[in-house]
N, C-alpha and C positions, 0 to 999 in steps of 0.2 A: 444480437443482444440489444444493437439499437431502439429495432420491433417487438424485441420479446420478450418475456420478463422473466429474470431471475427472484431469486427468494435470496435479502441481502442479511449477511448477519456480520454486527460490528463487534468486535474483540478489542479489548484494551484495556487500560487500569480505571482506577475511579475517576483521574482524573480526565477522562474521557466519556464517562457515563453522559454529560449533562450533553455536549454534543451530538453523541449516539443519539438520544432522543431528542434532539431539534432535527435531525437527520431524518430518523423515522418518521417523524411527525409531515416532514418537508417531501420526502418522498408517498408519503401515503402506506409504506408497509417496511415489513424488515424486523429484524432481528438486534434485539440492543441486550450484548451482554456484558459489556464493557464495564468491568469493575464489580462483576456480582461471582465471580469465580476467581480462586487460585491460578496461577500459573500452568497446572498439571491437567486442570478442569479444560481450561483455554487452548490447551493444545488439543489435546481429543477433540474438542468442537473443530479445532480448523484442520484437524485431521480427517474431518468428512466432509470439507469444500472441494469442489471440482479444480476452483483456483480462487487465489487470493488478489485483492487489489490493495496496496498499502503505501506508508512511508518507510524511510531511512529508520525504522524501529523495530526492536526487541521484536512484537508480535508476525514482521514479516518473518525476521528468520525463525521464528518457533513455527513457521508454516512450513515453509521451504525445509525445514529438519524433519517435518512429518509427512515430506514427498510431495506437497502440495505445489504444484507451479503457482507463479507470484507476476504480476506484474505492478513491478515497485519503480515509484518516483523516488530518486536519490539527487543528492543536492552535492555542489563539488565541492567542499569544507574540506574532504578528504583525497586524497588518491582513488583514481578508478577502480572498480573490484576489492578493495580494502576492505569494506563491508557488508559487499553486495551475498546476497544470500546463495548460501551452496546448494549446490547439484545442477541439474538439467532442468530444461524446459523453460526456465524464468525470461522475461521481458523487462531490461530495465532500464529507465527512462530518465535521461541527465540532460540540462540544459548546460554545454559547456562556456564559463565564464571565463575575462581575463582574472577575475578575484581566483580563481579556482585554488584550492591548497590552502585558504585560508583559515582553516583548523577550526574556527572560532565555534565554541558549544556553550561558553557561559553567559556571552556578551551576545547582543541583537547584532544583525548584521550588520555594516557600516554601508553598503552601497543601495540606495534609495530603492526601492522597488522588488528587493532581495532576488534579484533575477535567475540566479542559477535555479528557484523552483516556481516562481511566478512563471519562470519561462518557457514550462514545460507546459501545453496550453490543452486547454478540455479534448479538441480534436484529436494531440498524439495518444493520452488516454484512452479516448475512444479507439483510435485505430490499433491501437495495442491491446485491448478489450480482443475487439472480434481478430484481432491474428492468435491470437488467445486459443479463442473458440475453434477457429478451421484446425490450429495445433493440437487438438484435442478432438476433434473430427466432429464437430457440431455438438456434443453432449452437452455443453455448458447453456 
């Protein structure tokens, strides 16, 4: 994946549209549907990805319920596996914090630098990308 290129398409609500296309723009190609479909529309689209890359959100587990493997950054707010996405296959990626358990979803995080996802660094992604790939016998 490093080398090679994939064909990227972003899902998510509106409020994700204007990102998606700083994204697109930033990468030179990709897929911005983020906010132009329903719910129902959104799954079918990530119902024909090989695998997904995502956050601690709605749109990972609406992959992962349509059989898609996932590799998802998740942040410790919660308990391990509490919201991580069901089935098989999936990679998922926590930096673990002393804050960890801190529940907090309405308030900004309290500890400077929000480490439990800043901490999860470009390279574990990457390397969770192509274990991805071999887990999937190079298709991706």
């Amino acid at each position: 994946v490093r080398q090679g290129r994939a064909e990227v398409l972003i899902v998510g609500g509106p409020a994700e549209h204007e990102i998606g296309e700083q994204m697109v723009r930033a990468w030179g190609s990709g897929l911005n549907a983020a906010g132009k479909f329903p719910v129902l529309v959104s799954s079918a689209l990530l119902s024909q990805c090989i695998f997904m890359v995502g956050l601690d959100t709605g749109t990972t587990n609406l992959a992962a319920a349509q059989g898609v493997p996932c590799v998802a950054l998740y942040g410790c707010r919660e308990e391990p596996g509490r919201f991580f996405p069901l089935g098989k296959g999936h990679i998922v990626l926590r930096n673990p914090v002393s804050c960890a358990g801190c529940r907090l979803i309405l308030e900004p995080c309290r500890v400077y630098g929000h480490p439990c996802m800043n901490g999860i660094t470009t390279d574990a992604v990457w390397d969770a990308i192509e274990r991805m790939q071999l887990s999937l016998g190079g298709m991706a």
